[in-house]
C-alpha positions as CSV (number, residue, x, y, z in Angstrom):
1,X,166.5,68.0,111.8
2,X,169.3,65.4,111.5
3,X,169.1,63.1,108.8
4,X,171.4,60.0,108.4
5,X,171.7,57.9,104.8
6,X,173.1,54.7,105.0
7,X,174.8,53.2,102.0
8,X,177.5,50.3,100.7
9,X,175.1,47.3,101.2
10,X,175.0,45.0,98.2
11,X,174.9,41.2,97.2
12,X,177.9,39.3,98.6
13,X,179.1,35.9,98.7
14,X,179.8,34.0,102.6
15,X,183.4,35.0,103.5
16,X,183.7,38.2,101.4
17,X,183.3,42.1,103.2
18,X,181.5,45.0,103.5
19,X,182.1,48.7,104.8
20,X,178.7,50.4,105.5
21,X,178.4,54.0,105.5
22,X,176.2,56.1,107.8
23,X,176.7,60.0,106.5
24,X,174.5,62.5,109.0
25,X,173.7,65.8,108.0
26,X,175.4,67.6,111.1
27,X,178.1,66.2,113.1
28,X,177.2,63.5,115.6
29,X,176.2,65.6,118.9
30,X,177.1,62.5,121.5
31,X,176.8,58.8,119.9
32,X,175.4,57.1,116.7
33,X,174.6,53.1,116.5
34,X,174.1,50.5,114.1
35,X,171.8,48.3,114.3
36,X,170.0,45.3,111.8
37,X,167.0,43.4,111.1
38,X,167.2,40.0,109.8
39,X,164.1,39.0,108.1
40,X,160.9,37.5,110.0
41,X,163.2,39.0,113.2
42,X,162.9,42.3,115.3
43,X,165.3,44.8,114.9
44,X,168.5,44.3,117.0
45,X,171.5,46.6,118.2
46,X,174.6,45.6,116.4
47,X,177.3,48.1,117.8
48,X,177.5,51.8,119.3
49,X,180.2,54.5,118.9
50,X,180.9,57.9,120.9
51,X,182.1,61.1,120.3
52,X,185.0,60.5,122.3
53,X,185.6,57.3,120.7
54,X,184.4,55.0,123.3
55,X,182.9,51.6,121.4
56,X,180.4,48.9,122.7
57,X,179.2,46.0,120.8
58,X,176.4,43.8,121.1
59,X,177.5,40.6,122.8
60,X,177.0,38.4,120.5
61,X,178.9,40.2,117.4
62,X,182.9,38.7,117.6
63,X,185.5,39.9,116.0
64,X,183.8,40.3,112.2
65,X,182.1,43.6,113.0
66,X,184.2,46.8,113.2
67,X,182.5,50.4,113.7
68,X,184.5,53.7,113.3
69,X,183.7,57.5,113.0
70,X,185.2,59.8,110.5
71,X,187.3,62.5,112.6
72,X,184.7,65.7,110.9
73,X,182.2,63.3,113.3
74,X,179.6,63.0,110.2
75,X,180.5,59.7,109.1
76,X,180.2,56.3,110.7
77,X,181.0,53.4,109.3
78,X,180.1,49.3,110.0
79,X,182.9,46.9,108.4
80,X,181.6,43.5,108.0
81,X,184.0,40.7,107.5
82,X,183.9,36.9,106.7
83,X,180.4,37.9,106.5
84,X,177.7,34.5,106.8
85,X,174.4,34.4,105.1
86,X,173.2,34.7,108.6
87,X,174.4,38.6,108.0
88,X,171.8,39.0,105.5
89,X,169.9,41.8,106.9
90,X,168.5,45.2,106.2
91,X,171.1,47.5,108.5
92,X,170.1,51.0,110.1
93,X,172.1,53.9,111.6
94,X,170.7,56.0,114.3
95,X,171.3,58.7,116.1
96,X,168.7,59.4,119.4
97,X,165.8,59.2,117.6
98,X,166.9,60.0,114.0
99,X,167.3,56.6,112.2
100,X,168.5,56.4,108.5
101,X,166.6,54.5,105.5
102,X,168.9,51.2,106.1
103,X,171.0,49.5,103.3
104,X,170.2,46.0,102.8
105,X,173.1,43.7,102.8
106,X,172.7,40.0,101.1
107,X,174.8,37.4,101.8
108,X,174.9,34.2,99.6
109,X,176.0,30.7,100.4
């Protein structure tokens, strides 16, 4: 079975950035997503990535959230700039139903 491990969360200050790391254990078959949950909130999509490269993010992230895929298709990453204390969130990879640990990123005014 798949398993994904997410890493590169931390404590950071408004306006700094963050790469996230999602490593699976085989190669992503079609897609893998990220998604968050801030606290006291449900869990919500953040952004999606393809095999062939196609990208879709949520519509309400702008232009601070960037995911990619490593070209052995095992890694994919969330960069997370000019990030807000409203980023402050535990943040999940998944892949179909696989779905990492999350990393827990703090942002502080």
């Amino acid at each position: 079975q798949v398993q994904l491990v997410e890493s590169g969360g931390g404590v950071v200050q408004a306006g700094g950035s963050l790469k996230l790391s999602c490593v699976a254990s085989t190669p992503i078959a079609r897609a893998a997503t990220w998604y968050r949950q801030r606290p006291g909130s449900q869990r919500e999509w953040v952004a999606g990535i393809n095999v062939g490269g196609g990208i879709n993010y949520a519509s309400w992230v702008k232009d601070r959230f960037t995911i990619s895929m490593n070209d052995a298709k095992n890694t994919v990453y969330l960069q997370i700039s000019s990030l807000e204390p409203k980023d402050t969130a535990d943040y999940y990879c998944n892949e179909e139903v696989i779905w990492g640990q999350g990393t827990q990123v703090t942002v502080s005014s």
